[in-house]
C-alpha positions as CSV (number, residue, x, y, z in Angstrom):
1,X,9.8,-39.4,-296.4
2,X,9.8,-36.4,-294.0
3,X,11.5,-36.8,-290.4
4,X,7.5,-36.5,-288.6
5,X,6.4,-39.4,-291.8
6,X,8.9,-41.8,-290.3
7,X,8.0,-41.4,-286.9
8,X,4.0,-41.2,-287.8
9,X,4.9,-44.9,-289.6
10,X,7.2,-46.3,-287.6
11,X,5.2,-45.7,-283.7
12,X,1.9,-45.3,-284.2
13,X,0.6,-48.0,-282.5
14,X,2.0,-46.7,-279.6
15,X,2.8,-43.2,-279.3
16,X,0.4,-40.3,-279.4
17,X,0.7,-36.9,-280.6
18,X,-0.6,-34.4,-278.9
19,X,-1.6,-32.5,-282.0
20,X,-3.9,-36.1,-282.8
21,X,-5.6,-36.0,-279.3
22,X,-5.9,-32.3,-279.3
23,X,-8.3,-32.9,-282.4
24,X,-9.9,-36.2,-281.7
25,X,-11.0,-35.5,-278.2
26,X,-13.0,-38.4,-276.0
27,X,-14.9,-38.4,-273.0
28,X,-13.3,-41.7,-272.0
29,X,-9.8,-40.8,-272.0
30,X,-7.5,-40.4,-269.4
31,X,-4.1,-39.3,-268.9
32,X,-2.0,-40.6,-266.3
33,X,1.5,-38.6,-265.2
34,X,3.7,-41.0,-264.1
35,X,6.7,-39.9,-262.3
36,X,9.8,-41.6,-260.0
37,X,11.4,-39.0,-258.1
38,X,10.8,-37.6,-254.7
39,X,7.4,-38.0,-253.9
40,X,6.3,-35.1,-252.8
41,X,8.5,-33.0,-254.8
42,X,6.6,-34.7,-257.5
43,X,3.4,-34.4,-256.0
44,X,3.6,-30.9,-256.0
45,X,4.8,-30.5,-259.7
46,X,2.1,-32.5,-260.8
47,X,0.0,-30.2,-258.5
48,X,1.4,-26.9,-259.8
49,X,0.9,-27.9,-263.6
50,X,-0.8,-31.0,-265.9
51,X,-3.3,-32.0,-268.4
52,X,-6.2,-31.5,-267.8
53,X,-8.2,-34.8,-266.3
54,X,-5.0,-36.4,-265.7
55,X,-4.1,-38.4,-262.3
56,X,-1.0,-38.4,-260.9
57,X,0.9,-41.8,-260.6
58,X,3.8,-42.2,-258.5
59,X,5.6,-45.1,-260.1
60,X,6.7,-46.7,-256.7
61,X,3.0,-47.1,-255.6
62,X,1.2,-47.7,-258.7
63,X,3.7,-49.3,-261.3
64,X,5.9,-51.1,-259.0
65,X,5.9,-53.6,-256.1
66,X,7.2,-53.1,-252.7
67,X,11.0,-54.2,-253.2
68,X,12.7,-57.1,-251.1
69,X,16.4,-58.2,-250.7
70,X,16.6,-60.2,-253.3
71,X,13.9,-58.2,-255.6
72,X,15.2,-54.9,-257.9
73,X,14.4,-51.5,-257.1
74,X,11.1,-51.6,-258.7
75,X,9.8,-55.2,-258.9
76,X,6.4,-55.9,-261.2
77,X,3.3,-54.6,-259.0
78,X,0.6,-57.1,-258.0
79,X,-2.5,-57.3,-260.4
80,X,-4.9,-57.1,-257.5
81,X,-3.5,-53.7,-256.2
82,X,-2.9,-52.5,-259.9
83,X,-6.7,-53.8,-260.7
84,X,-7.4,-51.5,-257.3
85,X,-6.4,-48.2,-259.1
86,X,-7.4,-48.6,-262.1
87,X,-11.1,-48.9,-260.7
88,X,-10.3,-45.9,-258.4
89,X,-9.3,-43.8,-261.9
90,X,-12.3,-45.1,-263.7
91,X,-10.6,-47.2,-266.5
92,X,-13.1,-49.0,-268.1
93,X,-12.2,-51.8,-271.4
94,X,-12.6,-48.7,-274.0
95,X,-10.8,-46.5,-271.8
96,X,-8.2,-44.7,-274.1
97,X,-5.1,-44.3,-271.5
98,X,-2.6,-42.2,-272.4
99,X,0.2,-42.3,-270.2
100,X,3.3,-39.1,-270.2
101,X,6.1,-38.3,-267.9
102,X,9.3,-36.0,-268.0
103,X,10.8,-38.3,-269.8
104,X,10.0,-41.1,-272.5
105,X,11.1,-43.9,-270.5
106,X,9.0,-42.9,-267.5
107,X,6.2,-43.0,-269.3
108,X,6.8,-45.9,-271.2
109,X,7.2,-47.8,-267.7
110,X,3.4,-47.0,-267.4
111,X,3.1,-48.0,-270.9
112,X,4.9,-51.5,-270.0
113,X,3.0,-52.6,-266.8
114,X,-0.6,-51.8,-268.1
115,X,0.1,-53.7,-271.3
116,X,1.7,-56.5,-269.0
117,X,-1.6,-56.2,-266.9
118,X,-3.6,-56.6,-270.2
119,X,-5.0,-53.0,-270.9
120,X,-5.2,-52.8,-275.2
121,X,-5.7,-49.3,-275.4
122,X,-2.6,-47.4,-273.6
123,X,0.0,-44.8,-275.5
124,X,2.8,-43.0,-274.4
125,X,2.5,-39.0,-275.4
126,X,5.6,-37.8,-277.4
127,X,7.2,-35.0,-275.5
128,X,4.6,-35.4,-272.2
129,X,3.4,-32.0,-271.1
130,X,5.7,-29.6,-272.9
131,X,4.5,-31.0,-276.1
132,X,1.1,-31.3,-275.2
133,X,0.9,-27.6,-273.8
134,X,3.3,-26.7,-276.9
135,X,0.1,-27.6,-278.7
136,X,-2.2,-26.0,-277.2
137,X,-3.7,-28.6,-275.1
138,X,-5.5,-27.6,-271.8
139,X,-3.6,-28.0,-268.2
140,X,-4.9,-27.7,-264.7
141,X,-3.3,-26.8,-261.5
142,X,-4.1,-28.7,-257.7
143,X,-5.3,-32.4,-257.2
144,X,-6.7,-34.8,-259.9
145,X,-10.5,-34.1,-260.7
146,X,-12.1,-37.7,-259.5
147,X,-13.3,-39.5,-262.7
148,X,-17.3,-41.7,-263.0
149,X,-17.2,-44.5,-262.6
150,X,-17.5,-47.1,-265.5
151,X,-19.9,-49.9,-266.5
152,X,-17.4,-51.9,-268.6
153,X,-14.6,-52.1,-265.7
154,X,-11.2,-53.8,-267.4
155,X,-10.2,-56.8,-265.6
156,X,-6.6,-57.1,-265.5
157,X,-4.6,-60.5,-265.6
158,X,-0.4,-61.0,-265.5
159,X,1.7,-62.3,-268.4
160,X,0.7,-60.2,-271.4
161,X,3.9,-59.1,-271.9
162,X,7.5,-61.4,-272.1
163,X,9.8,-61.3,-269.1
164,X,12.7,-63.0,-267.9
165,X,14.2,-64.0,-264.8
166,X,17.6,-63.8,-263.0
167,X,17.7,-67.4,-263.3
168,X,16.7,-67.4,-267.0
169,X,19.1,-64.3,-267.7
170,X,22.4,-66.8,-266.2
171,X,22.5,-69.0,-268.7
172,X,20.8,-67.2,-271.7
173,X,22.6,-69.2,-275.0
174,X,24.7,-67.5,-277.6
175,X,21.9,-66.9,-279.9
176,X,20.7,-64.3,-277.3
177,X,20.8,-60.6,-277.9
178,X,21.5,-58.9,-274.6
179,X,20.5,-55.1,-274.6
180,X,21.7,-52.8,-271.2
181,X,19.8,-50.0,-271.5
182,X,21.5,-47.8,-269.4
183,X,23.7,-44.7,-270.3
184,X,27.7,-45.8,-270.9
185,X,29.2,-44.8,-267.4
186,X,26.7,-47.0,-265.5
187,X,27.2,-50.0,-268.1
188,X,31.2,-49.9,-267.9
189,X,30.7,-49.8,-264.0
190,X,29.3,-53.1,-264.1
191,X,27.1,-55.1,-266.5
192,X,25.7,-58.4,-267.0
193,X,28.1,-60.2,-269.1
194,X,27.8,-60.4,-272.7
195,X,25.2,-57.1,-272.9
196,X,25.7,-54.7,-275.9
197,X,25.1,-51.2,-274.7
198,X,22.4,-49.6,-275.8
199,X,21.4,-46.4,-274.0
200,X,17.7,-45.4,-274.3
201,X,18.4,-41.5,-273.4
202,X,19.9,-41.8,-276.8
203,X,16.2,-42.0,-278.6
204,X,15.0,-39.4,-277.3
205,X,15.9,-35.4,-278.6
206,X,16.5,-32.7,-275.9
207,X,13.2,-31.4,-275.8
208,X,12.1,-35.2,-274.6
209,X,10.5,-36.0,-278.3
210,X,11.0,-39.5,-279.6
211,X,13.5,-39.5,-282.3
212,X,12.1,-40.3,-285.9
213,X,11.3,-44.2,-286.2
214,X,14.1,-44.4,-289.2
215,X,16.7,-43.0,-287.0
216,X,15.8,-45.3,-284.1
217,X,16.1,-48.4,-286.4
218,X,19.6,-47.3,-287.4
219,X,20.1,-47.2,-283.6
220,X,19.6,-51.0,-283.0
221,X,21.1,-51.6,-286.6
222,X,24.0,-51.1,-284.9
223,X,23.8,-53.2,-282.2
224,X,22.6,-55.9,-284.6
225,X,19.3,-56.1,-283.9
226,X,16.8,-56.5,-287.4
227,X,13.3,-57.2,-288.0
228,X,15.4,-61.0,-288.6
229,X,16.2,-60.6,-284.6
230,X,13.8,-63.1,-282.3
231,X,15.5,-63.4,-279.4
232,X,16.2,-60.4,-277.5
233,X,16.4,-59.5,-273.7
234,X,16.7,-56.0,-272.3
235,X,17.4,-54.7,-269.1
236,X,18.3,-51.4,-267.0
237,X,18.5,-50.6,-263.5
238,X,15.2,-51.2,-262.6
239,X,13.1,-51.8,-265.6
240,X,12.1,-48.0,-267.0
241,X,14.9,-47.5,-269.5
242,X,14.6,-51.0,-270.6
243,X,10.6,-50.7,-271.1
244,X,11.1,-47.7,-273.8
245,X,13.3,-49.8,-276.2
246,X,10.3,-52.6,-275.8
247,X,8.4,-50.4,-277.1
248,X,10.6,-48.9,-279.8
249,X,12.1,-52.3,-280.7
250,X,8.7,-53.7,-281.3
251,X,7.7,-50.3,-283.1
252,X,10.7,-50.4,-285.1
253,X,11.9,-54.1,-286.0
254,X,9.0,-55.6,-285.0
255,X,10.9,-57.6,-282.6
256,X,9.3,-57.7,-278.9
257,X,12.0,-58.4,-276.3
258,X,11.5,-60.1,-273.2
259,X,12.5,-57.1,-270.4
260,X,14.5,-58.4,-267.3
261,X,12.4,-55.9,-264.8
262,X,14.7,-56.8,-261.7
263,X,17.5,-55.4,-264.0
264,X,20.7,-54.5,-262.5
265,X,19.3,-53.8,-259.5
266,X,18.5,-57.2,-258.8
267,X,21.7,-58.8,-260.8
268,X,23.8,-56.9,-258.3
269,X,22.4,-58.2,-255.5
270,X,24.0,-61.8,-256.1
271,X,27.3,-62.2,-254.9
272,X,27.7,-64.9,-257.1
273,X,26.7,-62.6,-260.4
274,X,28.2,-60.2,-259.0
275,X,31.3,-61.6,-259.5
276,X,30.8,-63.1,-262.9
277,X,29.8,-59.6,-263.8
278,X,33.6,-58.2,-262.7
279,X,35.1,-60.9,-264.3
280,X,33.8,-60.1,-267.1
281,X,34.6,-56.3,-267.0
282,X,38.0,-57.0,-266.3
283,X,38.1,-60.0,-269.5
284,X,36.0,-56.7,-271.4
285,X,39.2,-54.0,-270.5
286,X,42.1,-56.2,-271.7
């Protein structure tokens, strides 16, 4: 089996090529850029260069809540305000959203929240727009072009997708796989106690492509996680990192985690876990 056969197999479902779309075009697709830094730094890069038809998506304001003191940095957003853009982009039931970003993990956020809102038909592009223009896919400069809209509107709901609470998260029994997937230096600054580190940067190649799915499974074969594996939570820092390995867990082992989407973010902000989380560190360096 080649390296592009295993990853054809193994992630399908969810992750486009661009070489796929480029030849199987469709009037009712859309791509949405999703990005997390500065906003109008982003603004403008999204402005400067993307695929064509695509709408930019700020994950703060379209994939994320407004957080609180006790939330994490990027709390689920609110199906009514979610439902509100999705109108607004023209995302209709047989819409085919594809959703890309500088990085797997951004995009996979997007992924995350529509398929927790209930939208069927959204993929993550392998290797976002470098890929995509590596391919010879069409890009576009300046603001998004304003889609029709639809006559089949998607009506979104909560709950498609398992979570877990803080709450849940404290007292989480031994049978429990615990996945940080954050890169080492942040998970050996603090952790929630008992998590195996697993970063997600490490499934993705330099160039931002998704590793093959055979070389991703060997990934969570290490930190003992099989097809046999039904009881898996995953977290991050604010639930982006964490909502890739959803989706390559699922892809991979068939396994779907429940993500933590407060994260660390929101474990930190406990005294009281807080504490329990040192504890642990220190028990962890003797």
């Amino acid at each position: 089996m080649t390296m592009m056969t295993a990853r054809t197999v193994a992630l399908s479902a969810d992750v486009a090529q661009a070489e796929e779309l480029i030849a199987n075009p469709s009037s009712d697709r859309l791509f949405i850029d999703v990005r997390l830094g500065d906003p109008e730094e982003e603004l403008t890069s999204f402005r400067t260069c993307h695929i064509f038809g695509a709408v930019h998506a700020q994950i703060r304001d379209v994939f994320a809540g407004p957080p609180t003191p006790t939330t994490g940095n990027l709390p689920l957003p609110s199906v009514e305000s979610l439902q509100r853009k999705l109108d607004a982009w023209g995302v209709g039931r047989e819409t085919d959203v594809v959703v890309y970003g500088p990085t797997p993990a951004l995009a996979a956020r997007g992924w995350w929240v529509l398929k927790w809102a209930g939208v069927e038909k959204v993929r993550v592009l392998d290797g976002g727009l470098s890929s995509w223009m590596a391919a010879g896919g069409a890009v576009a400069q300046g603001d998004a072009i304003p889609r029709h809209s639809v006559s089949n509107p998607i009506r979104l709901s909560h709950g498609h997708m398992p979570t877990i609470e803080a709450q849940e998260v404290e007292h989480l029994d031994q049978s429990t796989i615990l996945i940080d997937a954050r890169d080492e230096t942040s998970y050996l600054a603090g952790c929630i106690p008992g998590a195996r580190n697993l970063p997600a940067s490490d499934q993705w190649t330099p160039t931002r492509k998704l590793r093959t799915g055979r070389e991703i499974a060997e990934l969570y074969a290490r930190a003992e996680v099989s097809p046999r594996s039904n009881n898996v939570v995953v977290y991050c820092g604010g639930g982006v990192l964490s909502a890739l390995e959803v989706l390559t867990m699922a892809a991979t082992t068939g396994t779907v985690p429940r993500l933590y989407v407060g994260s660390w973010s929101e474990w930190n902000k406990s005294a009281g876990r807080l504490a329990r989380s040192a504890e642990y560190n220190q028990q962890m360096a003797r």
